[in-house]
Structures are given as C-alpha cells and as structure tokens.
N, C-alpha and C positions, 0 to 999 in steps of 0.2 A: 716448375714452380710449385714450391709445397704450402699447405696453409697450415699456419700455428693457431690453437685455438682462439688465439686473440684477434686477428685476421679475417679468419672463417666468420667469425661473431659477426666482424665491422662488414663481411662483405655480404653474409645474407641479412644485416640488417640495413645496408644499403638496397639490395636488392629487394626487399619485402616492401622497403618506402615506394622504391621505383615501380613496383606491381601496383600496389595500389596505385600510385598518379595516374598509371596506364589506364584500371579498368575506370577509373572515379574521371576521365577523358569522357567515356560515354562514347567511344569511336570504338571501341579493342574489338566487338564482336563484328564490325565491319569492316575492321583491318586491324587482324592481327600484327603485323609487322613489326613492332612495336617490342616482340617479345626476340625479336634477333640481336640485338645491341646485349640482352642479360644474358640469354643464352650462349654470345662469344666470348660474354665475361668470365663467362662458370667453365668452358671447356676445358682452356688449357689447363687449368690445376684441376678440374676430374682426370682427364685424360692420361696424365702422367703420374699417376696415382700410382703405388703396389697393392693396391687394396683392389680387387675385382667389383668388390661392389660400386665405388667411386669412379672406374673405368667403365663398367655398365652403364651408371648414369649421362657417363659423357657421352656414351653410344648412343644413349635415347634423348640426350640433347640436340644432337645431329640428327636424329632423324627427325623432332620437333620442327626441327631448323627447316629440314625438306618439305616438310609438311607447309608449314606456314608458309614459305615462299614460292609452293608450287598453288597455295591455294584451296592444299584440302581441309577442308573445317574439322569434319569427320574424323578424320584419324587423325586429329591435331589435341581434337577432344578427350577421344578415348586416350588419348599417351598422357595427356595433361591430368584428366583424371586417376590412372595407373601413377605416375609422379605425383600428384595430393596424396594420393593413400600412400605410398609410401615412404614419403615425406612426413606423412603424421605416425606413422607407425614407429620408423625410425627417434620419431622425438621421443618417446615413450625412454629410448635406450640410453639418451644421453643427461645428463646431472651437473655439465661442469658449467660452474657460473663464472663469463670472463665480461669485461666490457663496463661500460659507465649508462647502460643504455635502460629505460624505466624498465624492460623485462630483458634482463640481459644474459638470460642463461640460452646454452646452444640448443638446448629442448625447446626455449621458448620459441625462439627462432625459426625452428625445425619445422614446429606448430603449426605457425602461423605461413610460415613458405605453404607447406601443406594446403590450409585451408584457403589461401592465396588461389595457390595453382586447381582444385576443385572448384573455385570461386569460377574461375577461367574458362574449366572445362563446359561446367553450365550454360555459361555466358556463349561459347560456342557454337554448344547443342542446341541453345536455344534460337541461334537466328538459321543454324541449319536446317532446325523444324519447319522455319515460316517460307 
C-alpha cells in the first residue's frame, strides 16, 4: 500500500492529533501501550516501500513495538528519541504543501511528528529515572 503525498499529509496528521491525546492522557509514561495502535498504522506502507529509508523506519517501528509491549522504557526511549531526530531532520528536506490542514505542508508535519516523538522519548526517561 503506497502513500501519495495527499495521504501521507492526512495520515501523519491524524497521527500527530492521536500523539498528542495520548501524551495530554497523563498515563503514556505509565503505559506506553497506547503507541502500538499508530505504530500498526505506519508499518504496512513503510514496510513495503522501495525506498530503504521508509523500510528502515518500519524496522524501528517493530522493534518500538517490542519494546513497548515487552515493557522496556529504556530502549523504547532512546529509539523514540533516534525517530524525533530524525523525524525533525527529515522535515528540513521536504517543501511540498498538500492538505486543507492550518500547517499543511509534509515538513510541517514531519516537524511536529519529530518533536511529538522526542516529547515521548523524555516523558519515558523521565519515569525511568524515578
């Protein structure tokens, strides 16, 4: 299943909505769980991508997936933060404005997933520390 830029738009900006409700719950650092439902969203069209880097990602979406469901915070953290940064990096590359959405370009998007998923990674580390 392949995403047209108009698609991709509407799905990570569904998905950026459903991040925030998740962390703005006030539960997500005591159950991540929460992030397996976005994560089965995103696989199958990373996964069957020709693009290596889009097949990368689904890699480390699986193993996020492991991670959360086996329990580990720790390296649920550090892959989450590894995905922000390269999430925000990645926007920097892209310019195409599709969608009816208040910031609707894939950068924006990209951005905001990014600083989403680092949002995450903290939130992790931090009940790790305690």
């Amino acid at each position: 299943m392949a995403l047209s830029s108009a698609n991709l738009n509407d799905h990570l900006y569904s998905t950026n909505l459903a991040l925030s409700d998740l962390f703005n719950n006030h539960t997500f650092a005591h159950d991540p769980s929460g992030l397996v439902p976005l994560i089965d969203s995103w696989v199958p069209y990373l996964q069957n991508s020709t693009s290596s880097v889009t097949t990368t990602a689904a890699a480390a979406l699986s193993q996020l997936k492991q991670y959360v469901q086996s329990g580990d915070r720790a390296n649920a953290s550090a892959l989450l933060q590894t995905l922000g940064e390269q999430a925000s990096k990645s926007a920097g590359n892209i310019h195409e404005a599709v969608g009816t959405h208040l910031h609707n370009g894939l950068g924006d998007q990209m951005r905001h997933l990014g600083q989403l998923l680092i949002m995450a990674s903290g939130n992790l580390r931090g009940y790790v520390a305690k």
